[in-house]
C-alpha positions in Angstrom: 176.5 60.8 99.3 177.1 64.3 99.9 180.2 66.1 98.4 182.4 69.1 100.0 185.0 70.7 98.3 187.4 72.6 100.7 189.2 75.5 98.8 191.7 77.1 100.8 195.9 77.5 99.7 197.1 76.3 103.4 197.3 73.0 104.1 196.6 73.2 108.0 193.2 75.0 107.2 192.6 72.2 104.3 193.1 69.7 107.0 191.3 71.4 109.3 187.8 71.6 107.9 188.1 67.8 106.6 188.0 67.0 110.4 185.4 69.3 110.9 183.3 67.9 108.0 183.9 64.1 109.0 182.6 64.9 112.6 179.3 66.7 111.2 178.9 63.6 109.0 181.1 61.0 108.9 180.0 59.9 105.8 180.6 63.2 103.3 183.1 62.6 100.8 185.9 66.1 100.9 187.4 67.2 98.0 190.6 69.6 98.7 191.9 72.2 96.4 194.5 74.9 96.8 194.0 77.4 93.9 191.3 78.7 92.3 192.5 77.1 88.6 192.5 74.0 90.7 188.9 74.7 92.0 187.2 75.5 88.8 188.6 72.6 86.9 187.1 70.7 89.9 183.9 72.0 90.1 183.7 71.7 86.3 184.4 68.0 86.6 182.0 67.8 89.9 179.0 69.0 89.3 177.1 67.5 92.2 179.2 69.1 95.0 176.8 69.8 98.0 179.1 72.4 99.5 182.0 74.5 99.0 184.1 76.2 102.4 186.1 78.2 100.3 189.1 80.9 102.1 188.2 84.4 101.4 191.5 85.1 99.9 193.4 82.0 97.9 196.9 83.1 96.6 196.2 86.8 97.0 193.0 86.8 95.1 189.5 87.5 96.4 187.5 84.8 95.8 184.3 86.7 97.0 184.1 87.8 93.4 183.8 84.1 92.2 180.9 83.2 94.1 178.4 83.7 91.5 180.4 82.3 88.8 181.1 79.4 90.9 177.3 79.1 91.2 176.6 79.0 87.9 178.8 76.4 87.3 177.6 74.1 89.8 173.6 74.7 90.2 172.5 74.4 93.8 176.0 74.7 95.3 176.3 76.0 98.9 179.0 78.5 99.7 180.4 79.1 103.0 183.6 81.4 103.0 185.5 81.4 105.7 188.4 84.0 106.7 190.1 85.6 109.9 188.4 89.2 109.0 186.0 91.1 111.5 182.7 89.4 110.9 180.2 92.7 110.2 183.2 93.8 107.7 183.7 90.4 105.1 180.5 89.1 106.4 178.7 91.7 105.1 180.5 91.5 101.9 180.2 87.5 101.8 176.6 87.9 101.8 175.7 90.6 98.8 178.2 88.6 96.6 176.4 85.8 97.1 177.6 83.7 99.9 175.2 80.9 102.1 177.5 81.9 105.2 180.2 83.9 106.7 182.3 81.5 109.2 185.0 83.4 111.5 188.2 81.2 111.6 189.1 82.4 115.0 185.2 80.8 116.3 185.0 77.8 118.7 184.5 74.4 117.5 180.9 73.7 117.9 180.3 77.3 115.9 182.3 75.7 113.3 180.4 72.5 113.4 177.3 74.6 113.8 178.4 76.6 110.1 178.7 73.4 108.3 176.2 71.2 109.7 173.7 74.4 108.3 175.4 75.1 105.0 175.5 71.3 104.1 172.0 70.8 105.1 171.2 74.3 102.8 170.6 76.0 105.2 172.2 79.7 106.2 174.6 80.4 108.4 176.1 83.9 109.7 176.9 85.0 112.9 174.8 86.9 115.4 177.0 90.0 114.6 175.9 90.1 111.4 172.3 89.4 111.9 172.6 92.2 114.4 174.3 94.3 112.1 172.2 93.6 109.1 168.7 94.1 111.5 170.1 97.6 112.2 170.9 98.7 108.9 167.4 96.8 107.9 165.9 99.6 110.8 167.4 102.5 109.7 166.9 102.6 106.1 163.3 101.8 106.0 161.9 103.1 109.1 159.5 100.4 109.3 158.5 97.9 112.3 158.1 95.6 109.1 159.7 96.9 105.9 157.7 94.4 103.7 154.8 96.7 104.5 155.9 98.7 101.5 155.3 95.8 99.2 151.9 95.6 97.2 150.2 92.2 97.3 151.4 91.4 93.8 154.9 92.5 95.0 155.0 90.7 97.9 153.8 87.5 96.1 157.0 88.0 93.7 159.2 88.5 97.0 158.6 85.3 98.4 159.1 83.3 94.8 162.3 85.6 94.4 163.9 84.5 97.8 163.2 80.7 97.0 165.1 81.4 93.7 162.7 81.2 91.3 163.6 82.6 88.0 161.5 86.1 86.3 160.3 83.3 83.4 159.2 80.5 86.0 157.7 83.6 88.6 155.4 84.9 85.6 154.3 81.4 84.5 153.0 80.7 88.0 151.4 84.3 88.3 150.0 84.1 84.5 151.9 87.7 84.1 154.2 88.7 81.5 158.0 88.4 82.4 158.5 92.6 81.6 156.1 92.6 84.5 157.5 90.6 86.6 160.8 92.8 85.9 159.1 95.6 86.9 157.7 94.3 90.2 161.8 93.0 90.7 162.9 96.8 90.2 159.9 98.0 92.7 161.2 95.5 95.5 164.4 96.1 95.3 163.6 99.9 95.3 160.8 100.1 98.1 163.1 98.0 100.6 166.4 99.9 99.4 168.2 96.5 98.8 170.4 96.0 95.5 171.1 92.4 95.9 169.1 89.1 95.7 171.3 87.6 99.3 170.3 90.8 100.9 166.9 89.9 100.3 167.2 86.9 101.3 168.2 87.6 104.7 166.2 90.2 105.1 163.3 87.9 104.9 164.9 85.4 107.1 165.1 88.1 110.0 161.2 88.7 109.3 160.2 85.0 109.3 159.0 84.7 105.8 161.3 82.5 104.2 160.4 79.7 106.4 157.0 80.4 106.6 156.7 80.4 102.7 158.5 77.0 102.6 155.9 75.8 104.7 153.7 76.3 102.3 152.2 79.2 100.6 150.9 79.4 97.7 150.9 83.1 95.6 
């Protein structure tokens, strides 16, 4: 039975989402918390949560700068932070710290539902005004129909095990490579497509198809 843990320090939010997650499946079991002490000593104790909605701000801290921590502590958690701020500004931000999805509070109910049902299902979830925003910037900085162009074979093959989180030991076991060399490939990617995150690459290859595509499948 899947678990959700709903961080946020107002009760009417809290509230809120519990609804929200009961009418995407009925059956998930929510966890509440109102401060991020409380949330870490949950998580700690939790370790199977599916997915975490967590506010972008709790108690005047910015918990975008948890995220990763957060992940660490629970392997394979989904994040979705939700807030009132203007999508393409803390959506943006959501995504290179590491978030699975941006949700606007102010959205309609079936783009709520919509943010969850994906998130809890691991899937990703940020609004067309991000996507839109992100494809632009994508555009701009690499000039390139398809930026993954740049990429050698050997680089692109790294790519796709880096975006389906496969670690530099596990990628260079598979590709019978050293793992300096499979550092060095990381540094090229990340240098060629002018990206400094691992979530910006991520979406980057969802926009081109690949991500899907590779879980269909392929085989480096």
């Amino acid at each position: 039975m899947k678990k959700i843990v709903i961080a946020d320090d107002q009760i009417i939010s809290r509230k809120g989402f519990e609804l929200c997650c009961k009418q995407v499946n009925p059956l998930v079991i929510t966890l509440p918390c109102h401060s991020m002490e409380k949330l870490y000593a949950l998580l700690k104790n939790e370790s199977d949560v599916t997915l975490l909605i967590m506010n972008i701000f709790i108690e005047n801290t910015n918990t975008l700068h948890h995220i990763q921590t957060l992940k660490q502590i629970c392997p394979g958690l989904s994040v979705l932070i939700a807030g009132f701020g203007k999508d393409v500004v803390f959506g943006v931000r959501a995504i290179r710290e590491g978030a699975d999805g941006y949700l606007n509070k102010k959205a309609d109910d079936p783009v709520i539902l919509d943010a969850i049902r994906k998130t809890l299902n691991k899937e990703r979830y940020f609004s067309n005004e991000i996507v839109s925003s992100y494809t632009d910037m994508f555009n701009a900085i690499n000039g390139l129909n398809n930026p993954f162009d740049k990429l050698s074979e050997r680089e692109f093959s790294v790519m796709l095990y880096l975006i389906n989180d496969m670690e530099t030991n596990e990628i260079a076991n598979v590709m019978s490579l050293q793992s300096t060399t499979i550092s060095t490939y990381k540094s090229r990617i990340f240098e060629k497509l002018n990206l400094q995150r691992l979530n910006e690459l991520k979406l980057m290859a969802e926009l081109y198809g690949i991500e899907t595509w590779f879980k269909n499948g392929f085989n480096a």
